[in-house]
Biopython code that builds the backbone (N, CA, C, O; Angstrom):
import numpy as np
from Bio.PDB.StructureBuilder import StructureBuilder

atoms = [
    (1, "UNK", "N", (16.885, -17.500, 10.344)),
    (1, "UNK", "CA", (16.450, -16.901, 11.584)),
    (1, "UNK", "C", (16.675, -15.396, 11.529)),
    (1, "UNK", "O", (17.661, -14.928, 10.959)),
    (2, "UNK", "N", (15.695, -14.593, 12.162)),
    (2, "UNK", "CA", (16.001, -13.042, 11.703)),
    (2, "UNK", "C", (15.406, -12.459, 14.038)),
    (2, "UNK", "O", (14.492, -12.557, 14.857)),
    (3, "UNK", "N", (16.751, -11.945, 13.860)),
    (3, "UNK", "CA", (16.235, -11.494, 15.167)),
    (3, "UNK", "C", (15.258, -10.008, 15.474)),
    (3, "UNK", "O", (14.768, -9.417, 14.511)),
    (4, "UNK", "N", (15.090, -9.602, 16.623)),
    (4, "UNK", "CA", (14.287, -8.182, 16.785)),
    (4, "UNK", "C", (15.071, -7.065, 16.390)),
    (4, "UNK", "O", (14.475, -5.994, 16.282)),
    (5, "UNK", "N", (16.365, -7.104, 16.139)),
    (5, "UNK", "CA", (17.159, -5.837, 15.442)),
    (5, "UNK", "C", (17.309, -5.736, 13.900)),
    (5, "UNK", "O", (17.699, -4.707, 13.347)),
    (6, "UNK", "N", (16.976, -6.860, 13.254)),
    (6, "UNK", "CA", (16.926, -7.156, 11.871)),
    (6, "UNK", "C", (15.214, -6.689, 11.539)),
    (6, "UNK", "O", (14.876, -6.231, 10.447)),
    (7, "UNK", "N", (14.461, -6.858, 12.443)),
    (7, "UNK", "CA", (13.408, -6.261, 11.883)),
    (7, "UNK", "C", (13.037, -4.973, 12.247)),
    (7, "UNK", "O", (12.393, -4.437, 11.345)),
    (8, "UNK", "N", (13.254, -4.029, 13.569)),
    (8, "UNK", "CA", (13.551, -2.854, 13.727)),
    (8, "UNK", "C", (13.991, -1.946, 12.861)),
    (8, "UNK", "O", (13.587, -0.834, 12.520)),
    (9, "UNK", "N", (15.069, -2.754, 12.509)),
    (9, "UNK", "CA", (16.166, -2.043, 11.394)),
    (9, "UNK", "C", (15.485, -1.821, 9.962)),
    (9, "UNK", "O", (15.669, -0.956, 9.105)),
    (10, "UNK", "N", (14.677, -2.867, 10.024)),
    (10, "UNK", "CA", (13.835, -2.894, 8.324)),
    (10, "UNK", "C", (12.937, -2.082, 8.679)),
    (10, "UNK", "O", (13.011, -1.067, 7.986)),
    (11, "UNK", "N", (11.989, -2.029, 9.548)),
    (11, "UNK", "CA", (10.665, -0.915, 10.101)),
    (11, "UNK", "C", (11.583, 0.662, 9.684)),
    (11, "UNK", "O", (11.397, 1.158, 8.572)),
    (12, "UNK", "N", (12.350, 1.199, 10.486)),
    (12, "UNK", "CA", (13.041, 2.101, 10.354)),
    (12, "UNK", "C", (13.485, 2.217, 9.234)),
    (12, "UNK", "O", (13.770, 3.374, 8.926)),
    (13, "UNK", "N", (13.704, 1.251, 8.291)),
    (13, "UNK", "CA", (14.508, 2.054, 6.898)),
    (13, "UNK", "C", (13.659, 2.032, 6.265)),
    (13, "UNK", "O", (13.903, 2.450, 5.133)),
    (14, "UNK", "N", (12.279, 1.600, 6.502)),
    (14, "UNK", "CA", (11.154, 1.634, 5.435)),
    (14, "UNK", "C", (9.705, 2.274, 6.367)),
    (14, "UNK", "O", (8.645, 1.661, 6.492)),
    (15, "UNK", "N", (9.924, 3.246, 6.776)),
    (15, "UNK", "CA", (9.372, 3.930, 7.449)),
    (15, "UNK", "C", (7.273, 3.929, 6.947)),
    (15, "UNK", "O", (6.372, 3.814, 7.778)),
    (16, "UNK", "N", (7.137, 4.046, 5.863)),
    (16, "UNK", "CA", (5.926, 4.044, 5.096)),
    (16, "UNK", "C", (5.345, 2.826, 4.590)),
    (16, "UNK", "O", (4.218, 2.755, 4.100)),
    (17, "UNK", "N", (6.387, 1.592, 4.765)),
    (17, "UNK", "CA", (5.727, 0.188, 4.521)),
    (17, "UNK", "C", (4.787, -0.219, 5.359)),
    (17, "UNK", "O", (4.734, -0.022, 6.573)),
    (18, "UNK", "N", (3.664, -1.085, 4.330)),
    (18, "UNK", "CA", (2.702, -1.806, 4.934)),
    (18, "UNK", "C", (2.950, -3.098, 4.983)),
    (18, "UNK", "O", (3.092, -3.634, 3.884)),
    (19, "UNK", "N", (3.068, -3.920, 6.135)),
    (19, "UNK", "CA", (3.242, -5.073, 6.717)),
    (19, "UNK", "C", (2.269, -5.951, 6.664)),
    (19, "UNK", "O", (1.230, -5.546, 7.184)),
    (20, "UNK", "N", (2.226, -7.216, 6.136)),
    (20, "UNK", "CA", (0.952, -8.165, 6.253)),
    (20, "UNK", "C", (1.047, -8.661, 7.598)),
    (20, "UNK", "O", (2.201, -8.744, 8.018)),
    (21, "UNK", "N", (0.330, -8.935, 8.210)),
    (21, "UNK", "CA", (-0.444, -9.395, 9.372)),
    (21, "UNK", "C", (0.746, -10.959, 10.031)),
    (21, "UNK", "O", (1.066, -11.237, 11.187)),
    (22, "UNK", "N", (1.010, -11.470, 9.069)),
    (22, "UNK", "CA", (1.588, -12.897, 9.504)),
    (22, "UNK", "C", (2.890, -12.099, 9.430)),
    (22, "UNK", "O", (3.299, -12.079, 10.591)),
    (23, "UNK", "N", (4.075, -11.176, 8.356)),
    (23, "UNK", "CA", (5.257, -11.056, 8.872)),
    (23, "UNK", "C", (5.067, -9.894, 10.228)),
    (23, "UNK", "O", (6.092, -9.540, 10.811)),
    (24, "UNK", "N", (4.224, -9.551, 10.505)),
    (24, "UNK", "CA", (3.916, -8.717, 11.542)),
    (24, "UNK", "C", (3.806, -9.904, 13.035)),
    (24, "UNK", "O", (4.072, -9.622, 14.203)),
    (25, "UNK", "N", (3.516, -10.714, 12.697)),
    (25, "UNK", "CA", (3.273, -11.625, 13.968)),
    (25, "UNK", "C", (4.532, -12.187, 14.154)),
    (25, "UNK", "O", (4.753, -12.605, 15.290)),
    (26, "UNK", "N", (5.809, -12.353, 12.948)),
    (26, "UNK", "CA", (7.098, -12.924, 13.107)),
    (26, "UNK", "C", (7.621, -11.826, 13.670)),
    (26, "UNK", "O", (8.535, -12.141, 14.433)),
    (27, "UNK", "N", (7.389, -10.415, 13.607)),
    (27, "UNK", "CA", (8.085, -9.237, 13.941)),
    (27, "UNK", "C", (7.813, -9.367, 15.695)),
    (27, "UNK", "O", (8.647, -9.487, 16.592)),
    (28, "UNK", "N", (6.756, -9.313, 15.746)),
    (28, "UNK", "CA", (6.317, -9.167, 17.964)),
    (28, "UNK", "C", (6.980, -11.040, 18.076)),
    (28, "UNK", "O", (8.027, -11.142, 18.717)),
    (29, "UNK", "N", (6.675, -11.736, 17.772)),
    (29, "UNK", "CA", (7.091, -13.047, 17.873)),
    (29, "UNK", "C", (8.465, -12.760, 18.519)),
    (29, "UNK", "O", (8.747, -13.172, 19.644)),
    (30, "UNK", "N", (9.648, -11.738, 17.438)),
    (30, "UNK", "CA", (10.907, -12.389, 17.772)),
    (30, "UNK", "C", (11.080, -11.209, 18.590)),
    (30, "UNK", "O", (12.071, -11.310, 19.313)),
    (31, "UNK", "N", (10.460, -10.150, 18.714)),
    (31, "UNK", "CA", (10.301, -9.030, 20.213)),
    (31, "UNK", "C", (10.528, -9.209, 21.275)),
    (31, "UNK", "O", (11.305, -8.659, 22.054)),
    (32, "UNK", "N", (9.329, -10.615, 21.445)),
    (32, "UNK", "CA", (9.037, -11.078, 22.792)),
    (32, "UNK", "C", (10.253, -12.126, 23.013)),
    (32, "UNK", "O", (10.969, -11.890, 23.986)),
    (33, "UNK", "N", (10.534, -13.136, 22.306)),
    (33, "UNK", "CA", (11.228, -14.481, 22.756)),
    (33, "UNK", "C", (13.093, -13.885, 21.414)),
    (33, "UNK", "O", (14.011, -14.654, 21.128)),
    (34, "UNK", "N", (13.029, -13.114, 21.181)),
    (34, "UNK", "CA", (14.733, -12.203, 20.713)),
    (34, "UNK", "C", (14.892, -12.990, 19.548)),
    (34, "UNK", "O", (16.086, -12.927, 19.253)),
    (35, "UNK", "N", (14.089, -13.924, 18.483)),
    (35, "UNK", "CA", (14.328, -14.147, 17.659)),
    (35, "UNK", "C", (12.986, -15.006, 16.933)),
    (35, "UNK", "O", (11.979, -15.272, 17.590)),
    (36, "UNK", "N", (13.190, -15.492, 15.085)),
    (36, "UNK", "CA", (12.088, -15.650, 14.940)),
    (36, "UNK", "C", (12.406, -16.813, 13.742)),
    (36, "UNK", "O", (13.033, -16.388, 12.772)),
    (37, "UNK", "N", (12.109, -17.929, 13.736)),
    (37, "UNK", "CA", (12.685, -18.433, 13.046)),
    (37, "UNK", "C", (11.278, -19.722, 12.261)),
    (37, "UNK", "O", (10.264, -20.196, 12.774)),
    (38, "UNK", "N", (11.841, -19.878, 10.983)),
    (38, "UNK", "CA", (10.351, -19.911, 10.224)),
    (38, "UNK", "C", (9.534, -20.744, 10.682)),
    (38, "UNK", "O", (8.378, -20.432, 10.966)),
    (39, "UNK", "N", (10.073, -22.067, 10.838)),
    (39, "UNK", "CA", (9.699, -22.962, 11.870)),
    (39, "UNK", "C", (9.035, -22.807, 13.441)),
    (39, "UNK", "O", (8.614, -23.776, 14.074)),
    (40, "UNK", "N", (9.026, -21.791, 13.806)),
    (40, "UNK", "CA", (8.063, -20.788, 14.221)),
    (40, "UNK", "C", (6.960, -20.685, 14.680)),
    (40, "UNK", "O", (6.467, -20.524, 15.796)),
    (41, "UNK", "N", (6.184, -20.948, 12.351)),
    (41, "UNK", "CA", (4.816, -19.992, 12.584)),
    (41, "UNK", "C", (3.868, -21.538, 13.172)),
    (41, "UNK", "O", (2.656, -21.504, 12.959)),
    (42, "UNK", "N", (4.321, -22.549, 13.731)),
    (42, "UNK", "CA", (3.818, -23.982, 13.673)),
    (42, "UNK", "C", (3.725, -23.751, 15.092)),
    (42, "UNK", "O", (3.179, -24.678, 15.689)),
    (43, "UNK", "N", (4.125, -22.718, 15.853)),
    (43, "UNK", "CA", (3.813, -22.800, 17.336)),
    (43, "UNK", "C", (2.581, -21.961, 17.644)),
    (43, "UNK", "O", (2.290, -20.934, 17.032)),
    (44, "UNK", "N", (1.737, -22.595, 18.854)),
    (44, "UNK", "CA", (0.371, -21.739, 19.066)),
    (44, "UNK", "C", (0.513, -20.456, 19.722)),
    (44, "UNK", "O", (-0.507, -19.821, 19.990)),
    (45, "UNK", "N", (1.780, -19.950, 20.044)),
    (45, "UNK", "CA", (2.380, -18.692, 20.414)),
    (45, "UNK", "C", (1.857, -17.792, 19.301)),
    (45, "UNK", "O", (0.992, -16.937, 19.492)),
    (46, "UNK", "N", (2.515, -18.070, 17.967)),
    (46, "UNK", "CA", (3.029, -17.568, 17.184)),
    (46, "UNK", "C", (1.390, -17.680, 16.066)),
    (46, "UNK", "O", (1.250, -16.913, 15.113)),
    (47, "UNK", "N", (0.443, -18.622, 16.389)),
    (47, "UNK", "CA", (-0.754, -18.255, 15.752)),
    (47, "UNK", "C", (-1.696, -17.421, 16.575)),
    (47, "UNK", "O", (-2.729, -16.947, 16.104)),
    (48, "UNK", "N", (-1.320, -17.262, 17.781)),
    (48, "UNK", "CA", (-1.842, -16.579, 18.331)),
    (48, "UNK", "C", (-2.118, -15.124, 18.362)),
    (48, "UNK", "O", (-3.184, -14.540, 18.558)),
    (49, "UNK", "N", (-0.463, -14.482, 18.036)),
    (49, "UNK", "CA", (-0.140, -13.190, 17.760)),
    (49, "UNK", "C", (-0.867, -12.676, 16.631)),
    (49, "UNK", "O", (-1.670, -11.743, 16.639)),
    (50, "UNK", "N", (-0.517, -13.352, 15.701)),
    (50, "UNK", "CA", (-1.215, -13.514, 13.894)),
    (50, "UNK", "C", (-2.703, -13.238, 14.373)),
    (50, "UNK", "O", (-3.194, -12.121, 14.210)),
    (51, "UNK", "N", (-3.354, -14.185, 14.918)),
    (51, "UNK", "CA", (-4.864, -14.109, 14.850)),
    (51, "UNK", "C", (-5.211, -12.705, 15.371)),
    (51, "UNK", "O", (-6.102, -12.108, 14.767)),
    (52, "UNK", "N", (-4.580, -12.062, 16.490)),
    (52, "UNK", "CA", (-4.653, -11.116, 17.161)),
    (52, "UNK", "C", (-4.371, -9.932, 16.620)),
    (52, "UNK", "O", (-5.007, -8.949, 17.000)),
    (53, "UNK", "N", (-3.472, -9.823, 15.736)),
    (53, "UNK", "CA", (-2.723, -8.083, 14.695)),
    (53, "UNK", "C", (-3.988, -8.478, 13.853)),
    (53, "UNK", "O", (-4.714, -7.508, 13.635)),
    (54, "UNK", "N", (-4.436, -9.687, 13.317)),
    (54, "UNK", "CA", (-5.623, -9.372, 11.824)),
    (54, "UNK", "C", (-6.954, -9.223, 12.650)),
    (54, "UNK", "O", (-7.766, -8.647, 11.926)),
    (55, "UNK", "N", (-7.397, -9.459, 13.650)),
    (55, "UNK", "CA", (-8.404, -9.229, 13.991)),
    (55, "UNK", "C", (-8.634, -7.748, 14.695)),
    (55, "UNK", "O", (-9.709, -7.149, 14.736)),
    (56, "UNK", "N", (-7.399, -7.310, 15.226)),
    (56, "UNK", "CA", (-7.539, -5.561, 15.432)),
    (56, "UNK", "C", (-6.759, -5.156, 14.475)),
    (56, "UNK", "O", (-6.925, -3.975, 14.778)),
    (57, "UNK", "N", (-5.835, -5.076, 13.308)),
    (57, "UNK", "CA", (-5.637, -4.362, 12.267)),
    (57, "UNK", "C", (-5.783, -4.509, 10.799)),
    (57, "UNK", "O", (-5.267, -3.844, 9.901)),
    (58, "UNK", "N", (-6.776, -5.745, 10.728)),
    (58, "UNK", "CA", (-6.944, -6.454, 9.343)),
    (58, "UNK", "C", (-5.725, -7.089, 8.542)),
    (58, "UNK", "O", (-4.813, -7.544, 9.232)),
    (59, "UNK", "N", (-5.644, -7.147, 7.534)),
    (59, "UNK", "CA", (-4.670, -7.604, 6.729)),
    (59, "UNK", "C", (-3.267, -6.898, 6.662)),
    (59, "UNK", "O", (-2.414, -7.674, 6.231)),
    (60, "UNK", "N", (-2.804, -5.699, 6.953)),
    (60, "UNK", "CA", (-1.996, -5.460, 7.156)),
    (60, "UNK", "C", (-1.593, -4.009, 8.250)),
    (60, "UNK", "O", (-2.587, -3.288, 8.337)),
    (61, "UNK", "N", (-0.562, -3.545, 8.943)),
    (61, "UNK", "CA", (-0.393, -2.526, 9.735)),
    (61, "UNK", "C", (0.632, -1.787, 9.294)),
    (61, "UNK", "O", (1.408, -2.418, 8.577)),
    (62, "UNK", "N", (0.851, -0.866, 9.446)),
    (62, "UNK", "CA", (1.381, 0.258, 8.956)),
    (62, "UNK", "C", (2.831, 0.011, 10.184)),
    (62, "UNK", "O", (2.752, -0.538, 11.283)),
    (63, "UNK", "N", (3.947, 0.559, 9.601)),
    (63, "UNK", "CA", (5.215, 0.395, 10.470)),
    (63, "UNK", "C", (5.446, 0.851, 11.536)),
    (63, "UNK", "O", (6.492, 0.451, 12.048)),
    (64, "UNK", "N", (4.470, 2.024, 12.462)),
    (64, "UNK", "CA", (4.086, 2.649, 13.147)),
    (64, "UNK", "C", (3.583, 2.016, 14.415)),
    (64, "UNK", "O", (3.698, 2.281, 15.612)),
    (65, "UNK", "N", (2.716, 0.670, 13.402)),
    (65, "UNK", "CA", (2.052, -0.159, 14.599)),
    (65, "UNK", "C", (2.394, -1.005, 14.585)),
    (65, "UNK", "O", (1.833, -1.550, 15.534)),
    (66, "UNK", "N", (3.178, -1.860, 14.035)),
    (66, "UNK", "CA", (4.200, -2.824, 14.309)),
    (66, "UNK", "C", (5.006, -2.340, 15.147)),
    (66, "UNK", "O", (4.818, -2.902, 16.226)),
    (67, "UNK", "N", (6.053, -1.355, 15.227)),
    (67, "UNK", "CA", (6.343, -1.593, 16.269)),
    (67, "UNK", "C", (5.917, -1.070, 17.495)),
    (67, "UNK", "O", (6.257, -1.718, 18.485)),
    (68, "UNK", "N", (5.340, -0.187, 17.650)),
    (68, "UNK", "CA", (4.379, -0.123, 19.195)),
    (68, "UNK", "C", (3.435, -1.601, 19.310)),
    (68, "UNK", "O", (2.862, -1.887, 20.362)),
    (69, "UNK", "N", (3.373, -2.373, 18.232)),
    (69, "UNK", "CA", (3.226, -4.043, 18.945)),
    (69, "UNK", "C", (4.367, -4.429, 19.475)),
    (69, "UNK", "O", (4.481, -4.691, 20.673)),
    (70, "UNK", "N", (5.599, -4.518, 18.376)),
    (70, "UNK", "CA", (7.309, -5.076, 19.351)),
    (70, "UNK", "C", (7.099, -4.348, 20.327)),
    (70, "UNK", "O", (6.560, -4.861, 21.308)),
    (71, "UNK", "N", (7.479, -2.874, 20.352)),
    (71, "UNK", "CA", (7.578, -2.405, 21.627)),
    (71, "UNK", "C", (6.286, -3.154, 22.877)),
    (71, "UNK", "O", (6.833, -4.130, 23.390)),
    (72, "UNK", "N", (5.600, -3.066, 23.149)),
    (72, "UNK", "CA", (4.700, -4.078, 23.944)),
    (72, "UNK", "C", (4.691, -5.701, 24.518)),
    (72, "UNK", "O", (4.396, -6.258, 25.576)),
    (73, "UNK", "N", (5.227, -6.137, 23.082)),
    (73, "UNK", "CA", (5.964, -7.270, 23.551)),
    (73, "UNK", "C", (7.154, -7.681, 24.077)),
    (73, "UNK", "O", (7.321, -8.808, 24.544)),
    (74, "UNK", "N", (8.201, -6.620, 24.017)),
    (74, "UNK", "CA", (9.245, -6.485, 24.713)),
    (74, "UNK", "C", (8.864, -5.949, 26.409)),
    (74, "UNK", "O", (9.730, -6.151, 27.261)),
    (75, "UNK", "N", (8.132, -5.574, 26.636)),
    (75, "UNK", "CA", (7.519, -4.840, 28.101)),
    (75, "UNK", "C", (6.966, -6.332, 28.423)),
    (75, "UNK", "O", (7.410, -6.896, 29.423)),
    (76, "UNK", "N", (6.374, -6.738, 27.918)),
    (76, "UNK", "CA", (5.670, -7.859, 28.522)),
    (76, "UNK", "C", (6.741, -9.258, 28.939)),
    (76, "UNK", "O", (6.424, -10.219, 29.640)),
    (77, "UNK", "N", (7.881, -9.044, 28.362)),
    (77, "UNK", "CA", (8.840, -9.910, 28.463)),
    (77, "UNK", "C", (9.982, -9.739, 30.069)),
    (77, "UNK", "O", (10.802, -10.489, 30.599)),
    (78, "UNK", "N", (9.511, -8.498, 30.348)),
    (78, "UNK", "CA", (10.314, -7.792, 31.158)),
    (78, "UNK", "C", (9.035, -7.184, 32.520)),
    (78, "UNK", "O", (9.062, -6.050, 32.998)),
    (79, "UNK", "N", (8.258, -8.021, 32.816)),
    (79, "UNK", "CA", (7.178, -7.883, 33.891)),
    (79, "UNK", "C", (7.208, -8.775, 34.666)),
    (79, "UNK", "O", (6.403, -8.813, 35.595)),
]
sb = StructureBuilder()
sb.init_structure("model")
sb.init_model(0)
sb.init_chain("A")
sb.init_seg("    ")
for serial, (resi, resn, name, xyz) in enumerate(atoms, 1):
    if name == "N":
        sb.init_residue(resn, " ", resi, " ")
    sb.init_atom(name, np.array(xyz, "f"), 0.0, 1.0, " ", f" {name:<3s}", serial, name[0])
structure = sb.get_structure()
């Protein structure tokens, strides 16, 4: 299980990484609900997000937009 500070923490120390689309959907996944665990990607939450980052950012997003996705999904958690 990897929570939203374990992946923050990786965005930030790898500032220039490109993210594939599915660990990008585990990243807002554990944003929104504070954790992300692999067993997971089997929920329609969690294919949902996925379908949604590859269809507006293709195959992968830059660390920039991962997290202004977390960030968003954390707002939406808190409305």
């Amino acid at each position: 299980m990897r929570d939203k500070q374990h992946y923050r923490k990786m965005l930030a120390e790898n500032p220039s990484a490109s993210v594939a689309f599915a660990l990008a959907a585990c990243m807002v996944y554990a944003a929104r609900y504070g954790m992300f665990d692999n067993n997971d990607r089997s929920s329609g939450e969690w294919k949902t997000i996925a379908r949604r980052l590859r269809a507006e950012y293709g195959e992968n997003l830059n660390a920039n937009q991962v997290t202004a996705e977390m960030d968003k999904a954390t707002k939406n958690t808190h409305a």
